[in-house]
N, C-alpha and C positions, 0 to 999 in steps of 0.2 A: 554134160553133167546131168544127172538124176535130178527130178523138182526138189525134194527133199535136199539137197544141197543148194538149190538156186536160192530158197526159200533160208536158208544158213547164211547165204553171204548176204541177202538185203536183209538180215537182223544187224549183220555186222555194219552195211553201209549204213543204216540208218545210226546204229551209235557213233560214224565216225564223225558223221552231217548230222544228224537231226536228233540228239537226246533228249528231249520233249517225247518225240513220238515214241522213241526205242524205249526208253523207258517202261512207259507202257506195255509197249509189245511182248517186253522180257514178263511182265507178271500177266500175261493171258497165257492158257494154255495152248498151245496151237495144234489142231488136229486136221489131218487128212477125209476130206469126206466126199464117197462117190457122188452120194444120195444127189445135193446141189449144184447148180449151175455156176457161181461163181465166189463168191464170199460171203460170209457172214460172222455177226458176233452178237454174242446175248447178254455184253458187258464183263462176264467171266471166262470164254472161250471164244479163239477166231475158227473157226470152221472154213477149210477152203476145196474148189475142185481140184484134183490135180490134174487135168490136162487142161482146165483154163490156166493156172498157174504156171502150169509149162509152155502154154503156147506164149510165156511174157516174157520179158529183158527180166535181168536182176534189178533193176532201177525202177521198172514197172512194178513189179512184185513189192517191193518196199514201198510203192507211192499206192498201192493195196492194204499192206499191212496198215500205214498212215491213215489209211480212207477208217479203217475199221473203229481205230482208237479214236480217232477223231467224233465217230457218233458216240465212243462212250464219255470221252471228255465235255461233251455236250448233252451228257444224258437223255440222249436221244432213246435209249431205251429202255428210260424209267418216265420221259414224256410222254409215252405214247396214247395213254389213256385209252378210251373207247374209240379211236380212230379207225380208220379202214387202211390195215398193215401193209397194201401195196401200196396205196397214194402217199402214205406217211414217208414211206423208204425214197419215193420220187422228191419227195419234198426236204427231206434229210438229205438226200446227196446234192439238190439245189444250191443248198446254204453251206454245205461243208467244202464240195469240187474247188471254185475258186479260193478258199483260202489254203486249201493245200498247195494249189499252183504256187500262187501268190510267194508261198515260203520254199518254193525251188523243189519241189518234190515232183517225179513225173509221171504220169498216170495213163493209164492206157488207153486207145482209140474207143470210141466211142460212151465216153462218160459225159453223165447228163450237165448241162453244162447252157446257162440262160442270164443274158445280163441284168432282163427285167426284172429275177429273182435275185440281186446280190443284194446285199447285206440285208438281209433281210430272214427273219428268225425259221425255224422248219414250221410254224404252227402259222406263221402268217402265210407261208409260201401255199400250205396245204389248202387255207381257204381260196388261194387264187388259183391251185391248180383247175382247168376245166377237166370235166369228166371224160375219162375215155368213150371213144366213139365206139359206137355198139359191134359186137364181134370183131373187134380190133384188140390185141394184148397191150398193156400199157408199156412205157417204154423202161427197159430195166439198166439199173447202173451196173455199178461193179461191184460191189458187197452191198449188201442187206445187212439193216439191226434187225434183230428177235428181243421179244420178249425176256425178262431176266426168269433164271432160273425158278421154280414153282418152289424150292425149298428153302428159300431164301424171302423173307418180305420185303416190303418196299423200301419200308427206311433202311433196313440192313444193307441194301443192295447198294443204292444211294448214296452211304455212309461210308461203304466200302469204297464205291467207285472214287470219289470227292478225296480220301484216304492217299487213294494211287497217283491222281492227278496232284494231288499236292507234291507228292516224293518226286512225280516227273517236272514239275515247275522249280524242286530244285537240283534237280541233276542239271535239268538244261541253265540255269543261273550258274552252277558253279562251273560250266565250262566256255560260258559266255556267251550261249549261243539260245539263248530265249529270245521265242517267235512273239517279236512286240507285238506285231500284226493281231494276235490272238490275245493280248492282254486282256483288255477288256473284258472279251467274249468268255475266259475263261475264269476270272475272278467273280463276274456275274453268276457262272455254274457254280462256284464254288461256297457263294452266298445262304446261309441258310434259310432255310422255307420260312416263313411268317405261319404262326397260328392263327390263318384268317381269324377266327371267331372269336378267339381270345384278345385279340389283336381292336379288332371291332368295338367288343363288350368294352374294354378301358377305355377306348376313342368315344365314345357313347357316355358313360362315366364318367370322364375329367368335365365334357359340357355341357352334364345334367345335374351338379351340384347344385347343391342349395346355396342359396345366397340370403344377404340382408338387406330389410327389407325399414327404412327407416322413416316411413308414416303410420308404422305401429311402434314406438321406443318397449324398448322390454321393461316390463313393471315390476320387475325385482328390483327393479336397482332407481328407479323413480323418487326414493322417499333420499337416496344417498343426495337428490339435487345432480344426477349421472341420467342425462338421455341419450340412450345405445339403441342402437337398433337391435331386431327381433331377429333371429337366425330362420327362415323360412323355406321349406320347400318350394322351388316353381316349378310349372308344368314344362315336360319336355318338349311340347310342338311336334312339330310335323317333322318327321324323315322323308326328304327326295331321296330316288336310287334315281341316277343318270346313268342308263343302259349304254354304252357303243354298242349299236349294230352295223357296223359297215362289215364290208365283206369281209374283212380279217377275225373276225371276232364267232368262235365256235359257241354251236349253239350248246353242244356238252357240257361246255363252260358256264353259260349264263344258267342252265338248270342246278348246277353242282354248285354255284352261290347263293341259288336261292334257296337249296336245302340248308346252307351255311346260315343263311340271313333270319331263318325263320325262327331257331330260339333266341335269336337276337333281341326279333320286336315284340314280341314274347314277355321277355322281360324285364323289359323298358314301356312295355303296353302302348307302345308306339305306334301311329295310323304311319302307313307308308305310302307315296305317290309313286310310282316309276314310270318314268318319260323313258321312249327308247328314240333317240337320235345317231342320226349318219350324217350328212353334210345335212340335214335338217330335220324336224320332229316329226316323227313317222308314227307316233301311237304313244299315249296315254290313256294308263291306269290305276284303282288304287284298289290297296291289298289291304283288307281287314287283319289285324294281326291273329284272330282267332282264328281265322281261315287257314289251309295249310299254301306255300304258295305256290304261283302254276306261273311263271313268267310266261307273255306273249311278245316274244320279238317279233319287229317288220322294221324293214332297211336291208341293206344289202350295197348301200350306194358308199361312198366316198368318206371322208370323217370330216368334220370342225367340231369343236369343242364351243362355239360358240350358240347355237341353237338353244342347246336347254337352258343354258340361263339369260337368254334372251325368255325364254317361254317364261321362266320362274318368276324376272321382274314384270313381263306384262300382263300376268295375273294376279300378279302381287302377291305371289302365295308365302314370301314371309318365312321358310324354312326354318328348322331350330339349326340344321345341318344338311348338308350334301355331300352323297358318297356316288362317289364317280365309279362305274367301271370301266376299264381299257386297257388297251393293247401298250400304249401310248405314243401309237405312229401316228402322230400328228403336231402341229406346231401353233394350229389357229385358235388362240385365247381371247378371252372377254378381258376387260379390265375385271379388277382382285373385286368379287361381290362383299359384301360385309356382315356374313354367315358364314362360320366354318365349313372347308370342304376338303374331302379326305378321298386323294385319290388311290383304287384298287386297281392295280399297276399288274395283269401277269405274263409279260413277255420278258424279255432281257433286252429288249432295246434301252438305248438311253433315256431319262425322261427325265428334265426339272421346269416343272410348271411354273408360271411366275408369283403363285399363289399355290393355299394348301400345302396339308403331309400329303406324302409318299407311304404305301405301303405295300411290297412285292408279294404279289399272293400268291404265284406259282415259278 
């Protein structure tokens, strides 16, 4: 048989087995393309070779087509951000290969395939990938994500994909064959984005109200034989930022919050400190809010979440508030400090800290 029909029956096997995936596969366009070496998808088109396609089983072919959907149900290529688009693909097929296995799908000889990287997100995998060795090609999977189409924006794109994966979560429920394995991972995709900033601006706001203050009674109401207290503004204190620098944590990221952060303290006239910790406090500094801000991470090592408010009680510095940022791969807590702290959460791992919100920033 012709590819073009191999590529007709793993549409079919995948609806017989796996309607999660086929689902999907049915609303991408599928085209034939000399140009590439093996697969790819840009979230609205799979692109494949056809004589890699044909040198595969029908079984193979389908656990391809699977590979493709798979990085768009993970948004893998509306995550990519300023990334370096090879390493990113190396670290996308890390995190996706074993849960395809996993749900019985088969995929072909040589897919990148590492246990040190299981469960574990494509943006964590990418900061532990090490760099390739010089004049060596990096090592390549079986499809490639691209970039989403240039006439389409981010949210649309986004909007769209999240759209498909829903109708595919219930095609697969109504035939009873939903891939639990993926719950999770896919209901977290599905989660809508937080308006960091906005998100921030209220959290800042609910614990900058004014209070009462009753060693001044309000003198309106003194002559009624009525001592009330005075409704008073207090001063907001000090803002900690508690950086994660361990090796999981992109430094595109920590610049891309501190463009976030800076009408923040702004308009709260807020002095900021930020400690950057890994498994321990690598560097302190403070940010003038008039200043514009230049984050300096150093770390690279391990994570605990214990360091910086160990630093914060041994200086006694008294916070109004702490906003954490992190991945949230890690487990090592302080006991609950007695200042709010509000943790900035942007992976899709799981995370419930035994103190503090939660707020998913990406």
């Amino acid at each position: 048989m012709d590819v073009t029909e191999k590529v007709q029956k793993a549409k079919i096997r995948l609806l017989q087995n796996h309607p999660f995936y086929a689902t999907l596969v049915m609303n991408m366009v599928i085209q034939a393309d000399q140009s590439i070496d093996t697969a790819c998808t840009d979230g609205e088109h799979i692109r494949y070779s056809p004589a890699f396609m044909d040198s595969l089983t029908v079984d193979e072919i389908a656990g391809v087509l699977a590979h493709e959907v798979m990085h768009i149900t993970l948004l893998h290529h509306c995550r990519m951000g300023g990334r370096d688009l090879e390493q990113w693909n190396i670290a996308c097929d890390y995190a996706i290969n074993p849960l395809l296995i996993k749900a019985g799908l088969t995929l072909p000889d040589g897919v990148l395939l590492d246990p040190q990287y299981a469960n574990h997100t494509a943006e964590h995998i990418y900061q532990l990938l090490p760099p390739p060795p010089p004049g060596e090609k990096p090592p390549r999977g079986i499809g490639d994500v691209k970039p989403p189409p240039p006439d389409q924006s981010d949210t649309q794109n986004e909007l769209r994909t999240k759209q498909l994966v829903q109708q595919a979560c219930q095609a697969a429920r109504l035939r009873g064959k939903w891939p639990a394995d993926l719950d999770r991972l896919i209901q977290r995709a599905l989660e809508p984005k937080v308006d960091w900033q906005t998100a921030l601006a209220q959290y800042l706001s609910e614990i900058s109200q004014d209070d009462y203050c009753w060693t001044k009674p309000a003198v309106r109401y003194l002559h009624l034989g009525l001592f009330l207290p005075t409704r008073e503004s207090i001063s907001f204190g000090q803002l900690i930022l508690i950086v994660d620098t361990s090796i999981s944590i992109d430094e595109d990221l920590i610049n891309q919050f501190a463009g976030e952060i800076q009408g923040i303290i702004r308009t709260f006239s807020v002095s900021l400190l930020v400690i950057y910790v890994d498994a321990k406090v690598q560097s302190v500094e403070e940010i003038d809010p008039e200043e514009p801000i230049q984050l300096h991470p150093k770390g690279g090592g391990g994570t605990s979440f214990r360091p910086g408010f160990e630093y914060i009680d041994q200086q006694d510095l008294q916070p109004r508030a702490v906003v954490y940022l992190t991945d949230g791969d890690c487990s090592h807590f302080p006991d609950p400090p007695d200042y709010p702290v509000l943790w900035a959460q942007f992976s899709m791992l799981d995370f419930e800290p035994p103190f503090g919100q939660v707020i998913k920033v990406a």
